[in-house]
N, C-alpha and C positions, 0 to 999 in steps of 0.2 A: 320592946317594939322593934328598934333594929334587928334583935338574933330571927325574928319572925318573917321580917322581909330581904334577910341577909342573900339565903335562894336567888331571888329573883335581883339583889342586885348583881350578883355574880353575872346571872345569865345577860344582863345588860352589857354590863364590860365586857362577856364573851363576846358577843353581838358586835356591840362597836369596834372592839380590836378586830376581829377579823370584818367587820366593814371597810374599817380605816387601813386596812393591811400592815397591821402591829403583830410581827411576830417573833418568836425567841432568836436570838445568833449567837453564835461562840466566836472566838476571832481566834485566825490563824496570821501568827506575828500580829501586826496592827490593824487586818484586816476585817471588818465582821464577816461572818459567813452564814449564811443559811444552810440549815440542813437539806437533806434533795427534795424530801418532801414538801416543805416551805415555799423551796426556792419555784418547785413548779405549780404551788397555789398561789403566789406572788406573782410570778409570770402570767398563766391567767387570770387573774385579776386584773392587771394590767393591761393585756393585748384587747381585753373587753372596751378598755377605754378608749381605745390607739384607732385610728384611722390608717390604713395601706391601700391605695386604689393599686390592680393588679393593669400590667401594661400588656398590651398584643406582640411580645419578642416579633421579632422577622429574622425570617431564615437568612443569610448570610451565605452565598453559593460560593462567594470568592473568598472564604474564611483561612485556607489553606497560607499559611502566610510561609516563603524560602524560611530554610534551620539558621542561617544565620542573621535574622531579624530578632531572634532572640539571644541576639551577643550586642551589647554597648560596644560602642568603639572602643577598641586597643586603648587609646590616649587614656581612659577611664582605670587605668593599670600605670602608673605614674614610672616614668624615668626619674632618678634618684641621682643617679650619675651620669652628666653628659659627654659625652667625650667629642674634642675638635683637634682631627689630626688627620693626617693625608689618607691615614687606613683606620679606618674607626669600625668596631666589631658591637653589634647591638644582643647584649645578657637577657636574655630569660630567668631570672632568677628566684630562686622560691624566698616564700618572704618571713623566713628565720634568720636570714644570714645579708637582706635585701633593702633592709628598713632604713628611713634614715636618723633613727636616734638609737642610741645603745638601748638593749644588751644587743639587735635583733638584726646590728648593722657590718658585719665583719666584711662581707665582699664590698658591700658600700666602702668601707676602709680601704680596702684594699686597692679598687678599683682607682679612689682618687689618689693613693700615693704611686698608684702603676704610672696614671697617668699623667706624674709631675714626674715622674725619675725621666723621662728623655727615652725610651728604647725607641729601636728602631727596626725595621727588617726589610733588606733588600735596600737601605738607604731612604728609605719613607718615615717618617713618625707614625707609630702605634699608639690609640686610645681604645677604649672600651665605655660603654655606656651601658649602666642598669639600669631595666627595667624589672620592678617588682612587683609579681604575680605569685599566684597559687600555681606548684606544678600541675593539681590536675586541669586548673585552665590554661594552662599553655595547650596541652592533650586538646580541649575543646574547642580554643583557638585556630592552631593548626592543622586541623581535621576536619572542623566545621566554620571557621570564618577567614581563611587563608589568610593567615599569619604567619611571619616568615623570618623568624628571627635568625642571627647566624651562628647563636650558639643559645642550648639550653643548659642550664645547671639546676636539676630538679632536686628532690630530697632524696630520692632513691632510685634503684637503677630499671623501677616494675615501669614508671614511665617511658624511661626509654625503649622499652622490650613494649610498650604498646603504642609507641609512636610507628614503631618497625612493624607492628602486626597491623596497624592501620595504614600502611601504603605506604608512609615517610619510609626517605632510603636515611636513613642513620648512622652517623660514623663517632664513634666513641673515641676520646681523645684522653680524656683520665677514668679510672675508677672513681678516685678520690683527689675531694681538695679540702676537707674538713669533716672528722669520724662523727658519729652521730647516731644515736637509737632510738627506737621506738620501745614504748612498754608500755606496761601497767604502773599505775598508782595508786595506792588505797590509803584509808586513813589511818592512822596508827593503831585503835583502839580497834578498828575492825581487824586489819592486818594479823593482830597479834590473836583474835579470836579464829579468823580465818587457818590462821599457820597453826592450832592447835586442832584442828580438827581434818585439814586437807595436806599440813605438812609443808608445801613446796608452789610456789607462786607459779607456774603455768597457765597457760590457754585454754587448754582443755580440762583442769580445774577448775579454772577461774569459770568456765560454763557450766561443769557440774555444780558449781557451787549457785552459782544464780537459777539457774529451774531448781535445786532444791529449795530456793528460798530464803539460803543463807546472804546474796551479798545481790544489791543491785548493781549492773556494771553498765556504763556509760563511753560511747564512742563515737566519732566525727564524721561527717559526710564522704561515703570512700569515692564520690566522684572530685571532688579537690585537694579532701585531706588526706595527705602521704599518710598520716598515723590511721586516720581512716581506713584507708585500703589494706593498708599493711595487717591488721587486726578484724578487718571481716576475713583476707584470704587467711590468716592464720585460725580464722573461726573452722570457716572451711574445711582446713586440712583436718583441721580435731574431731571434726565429725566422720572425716572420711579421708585416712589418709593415703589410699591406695589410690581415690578417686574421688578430688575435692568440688569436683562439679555433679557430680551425680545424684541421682535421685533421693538417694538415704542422706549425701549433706545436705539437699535443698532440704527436706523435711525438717529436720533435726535443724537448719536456721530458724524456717518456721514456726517451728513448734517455741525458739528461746526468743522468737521475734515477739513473739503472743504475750509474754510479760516483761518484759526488756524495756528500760525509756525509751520515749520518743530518740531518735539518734541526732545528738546537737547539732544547729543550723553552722556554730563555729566552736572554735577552741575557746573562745573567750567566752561563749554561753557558759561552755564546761565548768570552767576556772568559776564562775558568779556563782551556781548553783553548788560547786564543794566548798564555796568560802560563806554559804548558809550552812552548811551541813547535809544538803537534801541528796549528795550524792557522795559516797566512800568509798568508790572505785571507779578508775578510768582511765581513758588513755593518754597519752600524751609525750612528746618526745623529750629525752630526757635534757638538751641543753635549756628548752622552756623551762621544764623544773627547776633546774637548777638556777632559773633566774627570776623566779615567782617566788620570794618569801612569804606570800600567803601561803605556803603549803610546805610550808616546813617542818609541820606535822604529817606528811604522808611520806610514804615509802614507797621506792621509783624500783621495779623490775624490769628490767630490757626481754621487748621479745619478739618475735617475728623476724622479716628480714632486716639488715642496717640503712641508715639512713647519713651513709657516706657522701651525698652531692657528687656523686659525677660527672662528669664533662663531655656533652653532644656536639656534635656540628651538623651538617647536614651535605649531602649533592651536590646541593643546588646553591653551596656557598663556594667562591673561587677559592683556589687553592692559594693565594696568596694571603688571604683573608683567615683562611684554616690555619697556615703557617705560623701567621701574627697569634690567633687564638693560641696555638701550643704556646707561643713565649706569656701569654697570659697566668696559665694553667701552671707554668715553670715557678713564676712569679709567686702566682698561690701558695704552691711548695716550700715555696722558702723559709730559711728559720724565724726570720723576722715576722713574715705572716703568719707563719703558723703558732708562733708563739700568741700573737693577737688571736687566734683564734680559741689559744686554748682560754685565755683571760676570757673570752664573754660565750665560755662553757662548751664547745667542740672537745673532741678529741678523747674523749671520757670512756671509760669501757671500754678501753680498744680490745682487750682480752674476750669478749662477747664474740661469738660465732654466732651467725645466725642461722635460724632453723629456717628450713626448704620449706616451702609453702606445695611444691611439685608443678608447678604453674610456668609457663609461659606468656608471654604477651599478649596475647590470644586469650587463655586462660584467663588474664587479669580483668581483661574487658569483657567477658562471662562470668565472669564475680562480681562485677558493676551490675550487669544486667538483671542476675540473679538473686540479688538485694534490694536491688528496684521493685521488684514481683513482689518479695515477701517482707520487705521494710516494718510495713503492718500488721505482720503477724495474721495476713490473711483476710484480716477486718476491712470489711470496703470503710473511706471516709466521706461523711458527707457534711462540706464544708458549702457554706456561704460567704459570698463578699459584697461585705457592705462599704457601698462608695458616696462619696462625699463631694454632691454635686451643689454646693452653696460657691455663694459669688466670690468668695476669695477664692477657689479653683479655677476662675476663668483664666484664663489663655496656655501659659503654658504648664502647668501643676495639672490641669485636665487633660490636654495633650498627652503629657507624658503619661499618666497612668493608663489612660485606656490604649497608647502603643506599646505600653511596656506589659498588661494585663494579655492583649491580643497574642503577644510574641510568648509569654511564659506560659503561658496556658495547652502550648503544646508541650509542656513537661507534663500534665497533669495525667493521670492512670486514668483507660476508661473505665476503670473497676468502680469508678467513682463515683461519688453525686452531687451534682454542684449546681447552685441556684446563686442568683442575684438580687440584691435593693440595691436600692439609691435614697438619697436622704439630701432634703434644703432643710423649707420650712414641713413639707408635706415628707410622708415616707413612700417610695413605689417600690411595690415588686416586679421587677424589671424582667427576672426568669425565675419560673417554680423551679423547683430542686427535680432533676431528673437521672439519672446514669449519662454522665458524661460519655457518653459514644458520637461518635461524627454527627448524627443529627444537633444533640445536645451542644458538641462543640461549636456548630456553626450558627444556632440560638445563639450561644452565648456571645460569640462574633459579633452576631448584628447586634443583642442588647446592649453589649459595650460601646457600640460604634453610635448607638443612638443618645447616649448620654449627652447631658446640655446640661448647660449651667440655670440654675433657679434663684433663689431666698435664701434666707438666715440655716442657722447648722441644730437640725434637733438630730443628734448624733447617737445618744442613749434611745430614743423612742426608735430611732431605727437597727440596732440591735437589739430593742425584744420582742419586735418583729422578727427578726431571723432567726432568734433562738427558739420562736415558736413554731415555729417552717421548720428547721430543723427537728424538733421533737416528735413533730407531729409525721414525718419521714422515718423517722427512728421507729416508729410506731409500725412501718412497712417493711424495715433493716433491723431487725431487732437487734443482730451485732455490728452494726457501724457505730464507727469513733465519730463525734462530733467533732469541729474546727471552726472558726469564726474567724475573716479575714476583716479588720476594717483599714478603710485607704482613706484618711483625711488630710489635709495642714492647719486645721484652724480649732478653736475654742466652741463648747457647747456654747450654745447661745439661747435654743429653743428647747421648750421639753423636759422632757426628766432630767437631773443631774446623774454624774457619776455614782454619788453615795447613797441612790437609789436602788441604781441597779449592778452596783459590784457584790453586793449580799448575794443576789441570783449566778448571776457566773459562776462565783465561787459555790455555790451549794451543789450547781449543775456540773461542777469538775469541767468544761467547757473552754479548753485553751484559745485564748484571743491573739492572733496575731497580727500586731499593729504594722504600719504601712504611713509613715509620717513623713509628709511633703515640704522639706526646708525648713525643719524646725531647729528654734534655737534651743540649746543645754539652758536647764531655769526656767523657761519660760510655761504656764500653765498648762496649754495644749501638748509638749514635751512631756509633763509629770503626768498630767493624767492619762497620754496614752502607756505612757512608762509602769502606773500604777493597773491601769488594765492588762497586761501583757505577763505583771508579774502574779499576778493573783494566782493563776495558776501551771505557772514558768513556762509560758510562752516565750517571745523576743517580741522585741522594738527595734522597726529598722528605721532608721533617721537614713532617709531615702533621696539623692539631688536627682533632678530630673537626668546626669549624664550615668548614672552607674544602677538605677533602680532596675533596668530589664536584667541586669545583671542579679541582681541580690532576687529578686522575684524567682527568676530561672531556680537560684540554688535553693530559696526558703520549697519551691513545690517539689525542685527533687529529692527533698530530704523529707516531706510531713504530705505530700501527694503523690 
């Protein structure tokens, strides 16, 4: 009797599993994952159920917001070192040698015992005070939010050659106050397969070897990160070394942009994803190496130009002020600091010559430009951001994201396509997905500006809303990368849960990049945008309302 009606119970439980949306997963680490196929018959299935009322955007004529509205205050870049003394000189300094806890604090060091020894010049007391930033934001700083520091010490000396090619009158005071390189890193096992087949750790290997498929390589924002810049201009050159800006390098980037990872929002991205395994080669400068015991399995090649920290002043700083800086820079010198220097890893490699990129100051900041163009391998992206207009956003958490959304958004490429929700209890489509071009930017202006606060947080139902907006675009782009922006502070509350819909993500390859408003380490809303982000190695910014226009600016310069 059962073998007889066996058929038709099958066809049953076909039936209700796919009613009830019961379908296979594999799990990647502890993840489940939906196949693609799955994940986009789950998705609709889904959105069938979902309610979005679409909103009437308004044009925004005043959308044009000044360049530097999308700079945080200075303050948002912390002094480290104060200094109180009749002539006090204020550091720019890159934040390898800036930090205030070892290994990452040497000028910090320094700086506080300069300014306990007593010097003086001209019968005055001399202090110094750091501040620690990223060299390439100082560059962004003082070129676009008049910042005016009286001395800079970057990583390397291509800033200052494009502080000079940007209008700054620059005057150079050291070469060096602590030796320093950039390179490659790979993992041992790949290294040793790689060196059997290519022989010799170079640049322009290390590219042959990635388009042929043998190694994936991984590298950092060249508009902040010194190893960054240093290793797209040394891309450059490898393509084209007679002429690293020309047409045959822009292609020959293009063409290795096209299967190349996304390029890390930061170093510490980097550092997370080789200490999974998911990346065997990268860049990185070698005193971090040497101070990262997770990686003491990889093998550090120095390459491109050195990353000696030289010493700028400027014009428009008094010459008294210049004076006291050289007794700083003397001080640096000294055996006693340099000695400190070498303990928390400087000075290494000093036998390294660096190879000529052929570039000027000028040049350097057409390597920025020309990287921005092909980042993506030519693929437009079309991202949505999903924002999170429930009552714990009210006052200033909503504030800040749509001033800090407004001001970032003129990083974004108009090659792009970008639409908007919003999410309480209900979900709105606030903007379709269009080609971000000025019309679209200034849509997207007003929909921002009109956001208000509503209800409780159905957070998942409004991202398979968007991921359905996005497919169905995909459908008009057939080579656009998908991207997924969400901006909350708080706990689902409403709606589907997370372990609904992280099977879909992951099946849809679909990088989610979180945007978390004052969250604490631990706490629920922390882990699960933490657990979204990593599904498919995106980042999590744990974002305060003082530095988010900040970290927004660089997440769009590096993935928009």
């Amino acid at each position: 009797m059962i073998k007889k009606y066996l058929p038709i119970i099958l066809a049953i439980i076909l039936m209700v599993s796919l009613l009830t949306g019961c379908v296979s997963t594999y799990e990647v680490g502890e993840e489940k994952i939906y196949s693609y196929d799955e994940a986009i018959t789950e998705l609709n299935a889904f959105n069938k159920k979902l309610k979005a009322d679409t909103r009437e955007p308004k044009l925004d004529i005043y959308s044009d917001a000044a360049t530097n509205s999308a700079l945080a205050d200075i303050s948002t870049f912390p002094i480290v070192v104060s200094g109180n003394a009749q002539i006090n000189i204020e550091i720019a300094a890159a934040t390898e040698m800036s930090k205030e806890k070892a290994p990452d604090d040497w000028l910090t060091v320094v700086a506080k015992n300069f300014n306990n020894a007593g010097i003086t010049y001209d019968g005055k007391t001399v202090n110094v005070s750091i501040r620690k930033i990223a060299s390439g934001e100082v560059l962004t700083y003082m070129t676009e939010g008049n910042y005016k520091p009286d001395v800079y010490a970057p990583s390397s000396w291509a800033w200052g050659e494009m502080l000079s090619a940007s209008g700054v009158d620059v005057i150079k005071i050291a070469d060096r106050i602590a030796g320093n390189t950039a390179g490659i890193l790979m993992q041992k096992n790949t290294y040793d397969k790689y060196i059997e087949k290519y022989n010799v750790v170079s640049v322009d290997k290390i590219l042959e070897a990635a388009l042929n498929g043998d190694l994936t390589f991984a590298y950092t924002n060249p508009y902040t990160s010194s190893t960054g810049l240093n290793i797209l201009t040394s891309m450059l050159h490898a393509f084209d070394s007679e002429d690293p800006l020309s047409e045959t390098a822009q292609n020959k980037l293009l063409e290795y942009q096209k299967t190349s990872p996304p390029v890390a929002y930061t170093t510490s991205e980097l550092q997370a994803s080789a200490a999974k395994g998911l990346i065997k080669a990268m860049v990185m400068e070698e005193q971090a190496y040497i101070n990262t015991p997770e990686l003491k399995n990889y093998i550090y090649t120095p390459a491109g130009i050195r990353h000696d920290h030289p010493i700028y002043t400027f014009s428009y700083v008094s010459s008294e002020k210049q004076e006291a800086a050289k007794l700083f820079v003397n001080y640096c010198l000294s055996s006693e600091s340099q000695k400190l220097a070498n303990q928390k890893g400087f000075n290494l490699h000093d036998d390294y010559k660096e190879q000529a990129t052929g570039l000027d100051g000028l040049g350097y900041l057409s390597a920025q430009k020309i990287w921005k163009t092909n980042k993506n391998g030519g693929q437009p992206i079309i991202a949505v951001f999903v924002a999170d207009i429930s009552g714990s956003m009210a006052g200033e958490p909503i504030n800040a994201m749509k001033q800090s959304l407004l001001a970032a958004s003129s990083y974004i490429s108009s090659d792009n396509y970008v639409g908007l929700v919003s999410f309480a209890d209900e979900v709105h489509i606030d903007l379709p997905i269009a080609n971000f071009d000025e019309e679209q930017r200034a849509y997207f202006s007003g929909a921002v500006k009109a956001l208000d606060i509503e209800g409780s947080t159905a957070t998942y139902n409004a991202m398979l809303v968007a991921l359905k907006m996005m497919l169905d675009k995909q459908a008009e782009v057939p080579n656009a990368k998908l991207m997924l922006f969400i901006l909350s502070d708080g706990d689902q509350n409403r709606g589907y849960n997370l372990d609904r819909v992280a099977p879909i993500v992951g099946g849809l390859k679909v990088p989610v990049y979180s945007i978390g408003y004052n969250l604490n380490e631990g706490s629920r809303a922390t882990d699960e945008l933490k657990r979204l982000s990593n599904i498919n190695e995106a980042s999590l910014i744990n974002a305060s309302s003082e530095n988010l226009v900040n970290q927004l600016r660089s997440l769009f310069n590096t993935q928009l």
